[in-house]
C-alpha positions in Angstrom: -33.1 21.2 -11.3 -35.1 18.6 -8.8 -33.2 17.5 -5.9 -33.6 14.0 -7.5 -31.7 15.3 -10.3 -29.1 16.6 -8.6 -28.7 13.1 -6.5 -28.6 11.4 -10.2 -26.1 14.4 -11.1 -23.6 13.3 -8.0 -23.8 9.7 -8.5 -23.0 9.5 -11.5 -19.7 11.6 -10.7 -18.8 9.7 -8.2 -19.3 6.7 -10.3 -17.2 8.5 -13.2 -14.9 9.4 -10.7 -14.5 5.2 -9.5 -14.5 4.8 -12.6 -11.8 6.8 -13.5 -9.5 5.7 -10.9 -10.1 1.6 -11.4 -8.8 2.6 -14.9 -5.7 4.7 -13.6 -4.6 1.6 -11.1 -5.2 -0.9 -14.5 -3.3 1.7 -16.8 -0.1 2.0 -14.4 0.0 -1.8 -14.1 -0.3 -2.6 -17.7 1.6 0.9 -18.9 3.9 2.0 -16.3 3.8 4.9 -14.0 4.4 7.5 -17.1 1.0 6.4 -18.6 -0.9 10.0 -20.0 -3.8 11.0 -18.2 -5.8 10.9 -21.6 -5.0 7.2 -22.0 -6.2 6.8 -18.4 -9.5 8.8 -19.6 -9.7 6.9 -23.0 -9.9 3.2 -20.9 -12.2 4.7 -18.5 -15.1 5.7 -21.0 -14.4 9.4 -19.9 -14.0 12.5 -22.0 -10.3 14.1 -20.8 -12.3 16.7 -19.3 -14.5 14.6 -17.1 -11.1 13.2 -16.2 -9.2 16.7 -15.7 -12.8 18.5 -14.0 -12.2 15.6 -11.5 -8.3 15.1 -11.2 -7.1 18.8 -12.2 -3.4 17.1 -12.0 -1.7 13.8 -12.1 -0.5 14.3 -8.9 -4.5 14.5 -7.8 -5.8 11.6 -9.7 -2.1 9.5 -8.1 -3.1 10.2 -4.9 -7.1 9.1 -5.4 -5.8 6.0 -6.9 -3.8 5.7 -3.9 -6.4 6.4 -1.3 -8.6 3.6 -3.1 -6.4 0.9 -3.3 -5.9 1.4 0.9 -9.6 1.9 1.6 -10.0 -1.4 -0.7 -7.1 -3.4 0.8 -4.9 -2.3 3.5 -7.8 -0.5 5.9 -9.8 -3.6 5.9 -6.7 -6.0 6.8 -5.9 -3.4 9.7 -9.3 -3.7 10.6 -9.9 -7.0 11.1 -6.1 -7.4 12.3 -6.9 -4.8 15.2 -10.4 -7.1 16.1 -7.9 -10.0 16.3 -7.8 -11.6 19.6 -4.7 -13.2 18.4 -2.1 -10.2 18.2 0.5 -12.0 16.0 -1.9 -13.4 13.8 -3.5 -9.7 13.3 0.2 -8.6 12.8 1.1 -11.2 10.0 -2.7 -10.2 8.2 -1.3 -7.0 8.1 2.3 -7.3 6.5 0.6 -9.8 4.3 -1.7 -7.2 2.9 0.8 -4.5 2.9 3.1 -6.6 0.6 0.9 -8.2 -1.5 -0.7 -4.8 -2.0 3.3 -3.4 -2.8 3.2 -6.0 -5.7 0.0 -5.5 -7.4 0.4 -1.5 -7.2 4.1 -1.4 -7.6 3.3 1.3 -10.6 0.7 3.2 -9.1 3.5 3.5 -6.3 6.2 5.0 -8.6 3.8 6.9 -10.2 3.5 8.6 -6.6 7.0 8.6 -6.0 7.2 10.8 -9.3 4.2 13.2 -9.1 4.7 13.7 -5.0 1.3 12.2 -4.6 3.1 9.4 -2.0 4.3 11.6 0.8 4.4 10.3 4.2 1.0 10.6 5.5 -0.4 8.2 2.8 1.6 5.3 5.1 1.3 6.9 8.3 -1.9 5.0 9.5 -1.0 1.7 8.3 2.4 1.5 10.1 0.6 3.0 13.3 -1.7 0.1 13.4 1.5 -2.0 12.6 2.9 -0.4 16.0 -0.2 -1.1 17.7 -0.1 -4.7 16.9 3.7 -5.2 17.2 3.1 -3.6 20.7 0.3 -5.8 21.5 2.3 -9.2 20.4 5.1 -7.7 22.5 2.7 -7.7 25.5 2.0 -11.3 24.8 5.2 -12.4 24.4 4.4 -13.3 20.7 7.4 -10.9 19.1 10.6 -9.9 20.7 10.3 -6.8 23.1 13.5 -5.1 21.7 11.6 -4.9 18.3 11.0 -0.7 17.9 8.5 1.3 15.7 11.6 2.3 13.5 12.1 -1.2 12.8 9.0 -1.3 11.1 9.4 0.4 7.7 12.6 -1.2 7.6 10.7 -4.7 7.9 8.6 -3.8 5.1 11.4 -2.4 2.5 13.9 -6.0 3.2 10.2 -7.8 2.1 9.4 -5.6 -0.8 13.1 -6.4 -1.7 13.0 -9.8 -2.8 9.5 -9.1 -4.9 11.6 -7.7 -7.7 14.0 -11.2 -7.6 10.7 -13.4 -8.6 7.8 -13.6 -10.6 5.3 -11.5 -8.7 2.7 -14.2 -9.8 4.6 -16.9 -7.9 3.8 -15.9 -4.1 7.5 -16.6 -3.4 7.6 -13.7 -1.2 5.7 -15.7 0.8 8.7 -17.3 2.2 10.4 -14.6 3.0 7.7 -13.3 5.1 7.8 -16.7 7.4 11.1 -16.1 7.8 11.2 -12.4 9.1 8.3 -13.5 11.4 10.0 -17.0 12.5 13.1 -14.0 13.2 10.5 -11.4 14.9 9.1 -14.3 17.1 12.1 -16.7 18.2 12.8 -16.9 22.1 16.2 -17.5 21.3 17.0 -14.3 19.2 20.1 -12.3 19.9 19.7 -8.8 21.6 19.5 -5.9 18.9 22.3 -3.3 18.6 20.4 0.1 19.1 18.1 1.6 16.0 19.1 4.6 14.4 16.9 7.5 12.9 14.8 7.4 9.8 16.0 9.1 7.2 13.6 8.4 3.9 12.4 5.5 2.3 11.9 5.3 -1.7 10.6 2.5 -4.4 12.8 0.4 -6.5 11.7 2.3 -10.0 13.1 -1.3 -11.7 12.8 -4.8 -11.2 15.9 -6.7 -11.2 15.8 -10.3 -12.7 17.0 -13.1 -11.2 
């Protein structure tokens, strides 16, 4: 084999492989998170052992789907929310992407909450930029200075809570999000009782109705 035919060979896995996983994040939305791997391989155009060479587990292919969806959405945000020379306005891009991400994914998510592909490092960089930011609009007086990084994940689950109260289409969450940051950034907010310790944080695996 020529070493131009082994550059064809790896491209076209890794474009099998893209493939495969643009199909998985389509399949959970429009299936659910117990969608079969060989439905996943029948909408991407793959054999199920193209699919199983490359994702030997659901649990793999999960946490691929996950990694894409953050190099595609969330990393960008955090990267132009870090460039930011406006440290509220790069924390806002942030929870703005992290939610709105939350809603289009909501079944990729569950799908990692069930095959232990969403474990705690797969959020760890986002909500360390988020503590980055929060501590840089701190700095500038933009948000309150008795906000804490345990705070944090707790900000994002009471957002995420309303999503399932409201047609995901409608942007309603929207609101909600000016008002947690009209709460984060008002000089005349109350002092905060103490935090207390993290224990876990899991997905809603139903959406209520209103």
């Amino acid at each position: 084999m020529t070493t131009g035919d082994a550059r064809r060979l790896r491209a076209d896995a890794a474009r099998n492989a893209q493939q495969i996983l643009r199909a998985a994040r389509q399949s959970f939305a429009e299936v659910g998170p117990d969608v079969t791997l060989e439905e996943i391989a029948r909408r991407a155009g793959v054999g199920p052992r193209t699919l199983y060479r490359r994702f030997p587990s659901k649990e793999d292919l999960v946490r691929a789907a996950l990694d894409q969806t953050i190099d595609e959405n969330i990393s960008p945000a955090i990267e132009l929310a870090l460039a930011d020379r406006d440290p509220l306005r790069g924390f806002t891009t942030v929870l703005e992407a992290a939610v709105a991400v939350v809603i289009r994914e909501h079944h990729t998510l569950i799908a990692g909450n069930h095959s232990g592909a969403l474990t705690v490092d797969v959020a760890a960089p986002f909500f360390e930029s988020l503590a980055e930011l929060t501590r840089r609009a701190q700095a500038a007086g933009q948000v309150r200075g008795d906000l804490v990084p345990e705070d944090l994940p707790r900000i994002i689950g009471m957002l995420v809570s309303v999503l399932w109260t409201m047609d995901p289409q409608s942007e309603g969450w929207r609101r909600y999000l000016r008002l947690v940051l009209d709460m984060l950034t008002s000089p005349a907010a109350s002092p905060l009782p103490p935090a207390v310790p993290m224990v876990s944080v899991l997905l809603r695996d139903d959406r209520s109705t209103q």
